[in-house]
C-alpha positions in Angstrom: 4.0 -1.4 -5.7 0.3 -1.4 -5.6 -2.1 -4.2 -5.0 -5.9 -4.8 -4.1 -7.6 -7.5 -2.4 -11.0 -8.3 -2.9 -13.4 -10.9 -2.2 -16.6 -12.2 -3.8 -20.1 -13.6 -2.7 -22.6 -15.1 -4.8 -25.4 -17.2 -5.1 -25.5 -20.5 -3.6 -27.6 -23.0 -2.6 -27.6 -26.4 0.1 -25.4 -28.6 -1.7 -24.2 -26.3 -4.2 -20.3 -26.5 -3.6 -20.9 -30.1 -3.1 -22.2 -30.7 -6.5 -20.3 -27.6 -7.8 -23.1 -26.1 -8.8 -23.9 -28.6 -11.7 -27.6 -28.3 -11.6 -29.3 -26.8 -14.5 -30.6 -23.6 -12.8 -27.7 -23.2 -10.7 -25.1 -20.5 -11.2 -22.1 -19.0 -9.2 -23.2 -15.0 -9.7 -22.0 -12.1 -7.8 -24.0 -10.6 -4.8 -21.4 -8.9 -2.8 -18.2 -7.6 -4.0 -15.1 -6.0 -1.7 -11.5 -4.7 -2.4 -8.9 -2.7 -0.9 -6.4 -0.8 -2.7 -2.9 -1.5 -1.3 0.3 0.5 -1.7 3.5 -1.5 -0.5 7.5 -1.0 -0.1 9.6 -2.3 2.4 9.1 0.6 4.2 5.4 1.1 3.9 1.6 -0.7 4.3 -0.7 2.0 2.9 -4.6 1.5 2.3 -5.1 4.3 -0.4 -8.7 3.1 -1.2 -11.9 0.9 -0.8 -14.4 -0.1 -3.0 -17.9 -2.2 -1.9 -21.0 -3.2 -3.5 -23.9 -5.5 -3.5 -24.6 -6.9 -6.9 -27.9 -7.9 -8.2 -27.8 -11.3 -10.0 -30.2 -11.6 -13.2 -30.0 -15.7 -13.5 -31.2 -16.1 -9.8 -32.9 -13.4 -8.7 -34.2 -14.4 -5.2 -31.5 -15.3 -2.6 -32.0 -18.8 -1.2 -32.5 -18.6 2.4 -29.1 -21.0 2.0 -26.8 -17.8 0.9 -28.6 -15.4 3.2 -28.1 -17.3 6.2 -24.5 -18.0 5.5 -23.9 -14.1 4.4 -26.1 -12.5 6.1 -26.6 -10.4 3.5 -30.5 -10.3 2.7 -32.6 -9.4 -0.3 -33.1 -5.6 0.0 -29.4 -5.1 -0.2 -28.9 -6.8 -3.2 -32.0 -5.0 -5.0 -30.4 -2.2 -4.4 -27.0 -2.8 -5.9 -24.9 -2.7 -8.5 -26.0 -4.5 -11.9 -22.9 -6.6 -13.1 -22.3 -4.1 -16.4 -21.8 -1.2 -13.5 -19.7 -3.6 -10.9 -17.3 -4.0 -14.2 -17.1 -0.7 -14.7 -16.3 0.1 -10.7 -13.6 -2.9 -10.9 -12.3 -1.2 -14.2 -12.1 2.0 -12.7 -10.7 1.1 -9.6 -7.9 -1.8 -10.6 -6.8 1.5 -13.0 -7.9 -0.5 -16.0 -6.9 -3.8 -14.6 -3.5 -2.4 -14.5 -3.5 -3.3 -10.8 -2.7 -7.2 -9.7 -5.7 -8.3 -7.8 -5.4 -11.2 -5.1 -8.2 -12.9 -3.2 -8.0 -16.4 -0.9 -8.2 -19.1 -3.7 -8.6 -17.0 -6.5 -11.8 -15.8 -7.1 -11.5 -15.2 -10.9 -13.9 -18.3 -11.8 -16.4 -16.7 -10.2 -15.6 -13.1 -11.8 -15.8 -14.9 -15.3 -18.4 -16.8 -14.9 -20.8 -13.3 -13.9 -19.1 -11.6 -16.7 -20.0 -14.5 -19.0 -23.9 -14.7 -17.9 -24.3 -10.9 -18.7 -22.5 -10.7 -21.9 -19.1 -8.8 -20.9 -16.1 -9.5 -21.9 -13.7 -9.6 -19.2 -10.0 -8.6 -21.1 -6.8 -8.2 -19.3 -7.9 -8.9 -15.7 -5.1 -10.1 -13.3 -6.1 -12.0 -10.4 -4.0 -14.1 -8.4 -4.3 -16.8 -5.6 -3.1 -14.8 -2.4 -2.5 -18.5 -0.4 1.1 -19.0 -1.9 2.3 -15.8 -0.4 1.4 -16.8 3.2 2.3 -20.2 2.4 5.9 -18.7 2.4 5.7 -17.3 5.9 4.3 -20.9 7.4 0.8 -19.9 7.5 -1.9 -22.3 7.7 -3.7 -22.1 4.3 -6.3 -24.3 4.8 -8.9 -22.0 6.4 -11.7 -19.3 4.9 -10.6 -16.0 4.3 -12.7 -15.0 6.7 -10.9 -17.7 9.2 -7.0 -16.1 8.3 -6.7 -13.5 10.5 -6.6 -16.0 13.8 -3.4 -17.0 12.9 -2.2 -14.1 14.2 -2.7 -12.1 17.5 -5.7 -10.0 15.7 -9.0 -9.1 17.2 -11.3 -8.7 15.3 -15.2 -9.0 15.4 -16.0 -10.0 11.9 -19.5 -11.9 9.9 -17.4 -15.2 8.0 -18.4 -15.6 4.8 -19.4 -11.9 4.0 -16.8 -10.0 1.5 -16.6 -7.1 3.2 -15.2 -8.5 6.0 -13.8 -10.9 4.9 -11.4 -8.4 3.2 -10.6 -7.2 6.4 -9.3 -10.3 7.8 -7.4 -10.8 5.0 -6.0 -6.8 4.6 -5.3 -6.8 8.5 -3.4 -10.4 8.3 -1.2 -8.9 5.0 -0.6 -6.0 7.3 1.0 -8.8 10.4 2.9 -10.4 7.1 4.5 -7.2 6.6 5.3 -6.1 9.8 6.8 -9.9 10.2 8.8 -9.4 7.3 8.3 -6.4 5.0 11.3 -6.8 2.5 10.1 -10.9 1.9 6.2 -9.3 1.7 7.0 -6.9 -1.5 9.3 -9.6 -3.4 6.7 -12.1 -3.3 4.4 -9.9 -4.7 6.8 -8.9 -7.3 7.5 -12.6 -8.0 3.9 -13.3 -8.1 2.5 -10.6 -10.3 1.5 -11.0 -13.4 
């Protein structure tokens, strides 16, 4: 079977999640976007693609120093990205027109919608799915950031938190301990948890 995993950053501000972003001018829009393409038996753990982009946001167009600091992904990248119409069209493309299950720590969807929503495109037949149950099932501590997941296992890894790109990598290379735990559990899950 095939999955991808993917993360998401976007804008944000000092006391954003705290008031979930409820002021007026605030909005949760995509400036970083990450996914690995996953093909998985019991017998195999195959990375058969990648796909990253910086997103420019249209709502917000100046990072807050808040976001940058946190990401460390600064204001030149994110002029130079993706606009969210082509980002869709990437995802599109690369889930094989959504075909694909995606899975990111917590579910990212929300935050998938809610950049769709502020650029006018309708988001149809997307399947995302919370990737915490899974490792629930092997006794994994949950409660941590994606970017956090990969030091439950003997992994070393030099990694920015909070940044998609890696954290994608923490969670592809902590998926990849999962399977070689337990690679017949791993690829029922998923097929119990797909949508």
């Amino acid at each position: 079977m095939q999955i991808i995993l993917y993360d998401t950053e976007f804008t944000a501000w000092e006391g954003s999640q705290e008031r979930n972003w409820s002021l007026h001018w605030e909005y949760k829009e995509i400036i970083q976007f990450s996914a690995k393409k996953l093909h998985l038996t019991a017998q195999n753990f195959d990375l058969i693609d990648e796909f990253h982009t910086f997103v420019k946001p249209i709502k917000n167009v100046q990072l807050s120093n808040y976001i940058m600091e946190l990401t460390k992904i600064n204001q030149d990248q994110i002029e130079q990205g993706l606009s969210a119409q082509q980002l869709f069209a990437e995802i599109h493309q690369f889930s094989e027109n959504f075909e694909v299950p995606m899975y990111s720590w917590g579910n990212d969807l929300h935050v998938l919608e809610e950049t769709a929503h502020i650029h006018n495109i309708c988001l149809k037949h997307l399947n995302s799915c919370d990737l915490r149950p899974i490792f629930e099932q092997f006794s994994i501590n949950t409660n941590v950031s994606s970017g956090q997941l990969f030091k439950n296992f003997d992994i070393d890894l030099s990694i920015q938190e909070h940044n998609a790109l890696d954290d994608t990598l923490s969670l592809y290379e902590s998926l990849k301990q999962l399977h070689k735990q337990n690679p017949k559990k791993l690829v029922t899950l998923f097929t119990d948890e797909s949508p």
